[in-house]
Structure formats: C-alpha cells, structure tokens
C-alpha positions as CSV (number, residue, x, y, z in Angstrom):
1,X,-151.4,32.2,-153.5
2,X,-149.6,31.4,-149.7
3,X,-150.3,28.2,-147.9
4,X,-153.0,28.8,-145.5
5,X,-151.6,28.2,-142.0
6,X,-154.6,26.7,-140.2
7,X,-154.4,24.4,-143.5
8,X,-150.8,23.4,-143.2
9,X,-151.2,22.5,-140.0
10,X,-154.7,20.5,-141.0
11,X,-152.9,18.2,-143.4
12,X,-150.0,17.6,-140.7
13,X,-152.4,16.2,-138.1
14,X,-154.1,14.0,-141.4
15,X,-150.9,12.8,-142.5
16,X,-149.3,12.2,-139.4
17,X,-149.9,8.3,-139.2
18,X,-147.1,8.7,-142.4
19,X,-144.5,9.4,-139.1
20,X,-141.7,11.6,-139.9
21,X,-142.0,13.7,-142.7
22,X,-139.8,16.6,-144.2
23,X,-140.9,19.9,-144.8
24,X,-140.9,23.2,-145.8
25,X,-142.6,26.5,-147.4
26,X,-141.3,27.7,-150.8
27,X,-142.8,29.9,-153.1
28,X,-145.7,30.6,-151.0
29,X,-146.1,27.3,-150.7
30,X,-145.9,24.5,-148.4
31,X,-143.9,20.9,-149.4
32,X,-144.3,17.4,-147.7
33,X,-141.1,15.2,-148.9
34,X,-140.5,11.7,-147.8
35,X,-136.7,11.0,-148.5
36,X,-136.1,14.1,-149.7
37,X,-138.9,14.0,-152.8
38,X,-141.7,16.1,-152.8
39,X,-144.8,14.1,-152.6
40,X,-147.0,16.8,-152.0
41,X,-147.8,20.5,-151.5
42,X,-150.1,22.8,-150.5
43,X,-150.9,25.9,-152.2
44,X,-154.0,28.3,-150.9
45,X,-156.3,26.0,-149.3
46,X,-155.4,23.1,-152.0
47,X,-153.7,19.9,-151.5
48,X,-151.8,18.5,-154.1
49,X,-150.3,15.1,-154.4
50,X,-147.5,14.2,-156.9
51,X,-148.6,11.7,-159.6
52,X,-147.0,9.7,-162.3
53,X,-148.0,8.5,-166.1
54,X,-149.7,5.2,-164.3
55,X,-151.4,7.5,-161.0
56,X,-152.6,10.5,-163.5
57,X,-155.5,8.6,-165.5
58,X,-157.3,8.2,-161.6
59,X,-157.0,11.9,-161.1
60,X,-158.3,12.9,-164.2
61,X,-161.0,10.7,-164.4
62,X,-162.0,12.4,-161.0
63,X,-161.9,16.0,-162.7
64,X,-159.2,16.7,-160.6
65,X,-156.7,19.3,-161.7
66,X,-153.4,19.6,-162.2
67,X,-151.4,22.5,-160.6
68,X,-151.4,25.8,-162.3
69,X,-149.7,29.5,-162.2
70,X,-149.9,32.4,-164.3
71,X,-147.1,33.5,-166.0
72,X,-146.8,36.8,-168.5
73,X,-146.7,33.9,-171.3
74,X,-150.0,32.0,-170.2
75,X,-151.1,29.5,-168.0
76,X,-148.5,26.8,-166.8
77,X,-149.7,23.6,-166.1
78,X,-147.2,21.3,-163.7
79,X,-148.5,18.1,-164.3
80,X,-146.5,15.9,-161.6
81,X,-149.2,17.4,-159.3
82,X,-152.6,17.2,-159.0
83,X,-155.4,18.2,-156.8
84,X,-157.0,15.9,-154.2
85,X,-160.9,14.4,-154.4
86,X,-162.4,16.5,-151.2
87,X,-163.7,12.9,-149.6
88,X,-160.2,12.0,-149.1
89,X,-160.3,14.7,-146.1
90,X,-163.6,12.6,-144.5
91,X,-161.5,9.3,-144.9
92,X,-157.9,9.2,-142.8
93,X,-157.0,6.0,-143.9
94,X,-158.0,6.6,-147.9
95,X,-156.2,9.5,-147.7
96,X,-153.0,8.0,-146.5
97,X,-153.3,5.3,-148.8
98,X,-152.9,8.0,-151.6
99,X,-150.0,9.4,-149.5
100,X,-148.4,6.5,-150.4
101,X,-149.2,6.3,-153.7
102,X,-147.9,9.8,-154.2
103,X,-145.1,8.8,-152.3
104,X,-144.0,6.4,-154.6
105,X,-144.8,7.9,-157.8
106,X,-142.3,10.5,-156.1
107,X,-140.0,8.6,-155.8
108,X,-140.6,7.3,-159.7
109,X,-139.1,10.5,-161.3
C-alpha cells in the first residue's frame, strides 16, 4: 500500500515543530529519520511510530497495531512499529511528544 501524498505532506506540517528532519519513500512507503534512524513511517493513510520493549506496553494497551505485510508465507508482523491513537492528530503538541518518544526508542536499537 503507497504513502498517500496529501498524507505525507499532512504529517510534515504536524511534525514540523521537530525542525529538520530526514526523509524519504521506500517500499511504497514514506520514512521520517532523525540522525539517520527511522522513527517513523507512513504506509497508506497510517502513521507508524517506532517503539521499543519499554514504549510497546502503551501502544498495545491502546489496541494499536503493530505494522504488517503479507507475504506468500503468512502475515509478517514488524514489531519496532506501531500504529498511532487517531487523537494524537487533534493534539500538535501530544503528538510531538510521542515524536520524541519514538525518536529515542529509535535511537535505542
């Protein structure tokens, strides 16, 4: 599933107050990296952030999913990434402060 363009661009103008950030499409994708570490990506209309064993328990608790793809062996699940809670897209500054977070668990790999 490509990254939605009117999307990208979406989650630029939200994480902008980050400043300068790398990034870049791949596999029909779309990466945000801070330092060169991905911290998050866009697949479809879905923003992921990256997580970490201490930042994964949140997300889940949420119901929020990791990243999947079909293969011809079954499902994949990348668990480094997981789906966003939708109010984080009503809340600038919430959602930057999970930025961060992903940021660092990044950075923790």
């Amino acid at each position: 599933m490509s990254a939605s363009p009117g999307f990208i661009e979406y989650v630029r103008e939200l994480l902008a107050p980050l400043g300068d950030l790398e990034e870049g499409m791949f596999f029909g994708g779309f990466a945000f990296k801070r330092g060169s570490k991905q911290f998050a990506m866009i697949m479809g209309n879905t923003l992921y952030f990256c997580v970490n064993d201490q930042t994964r328990p949140r997300y889940q608790s949420m119901g929020m999913k990791s990243f999947s793809y079909k293969t011809k062996r079954g499902r994949v699940e990348v668990k480094k990434y997981f789906s966003i809670p939708e109010e984080l897209f009503e809340n600038q500054d919430k959602l930057i402060e999970w930025a961060n977070e992903a940021i660092e668990s990044a950075h923790s790999y």
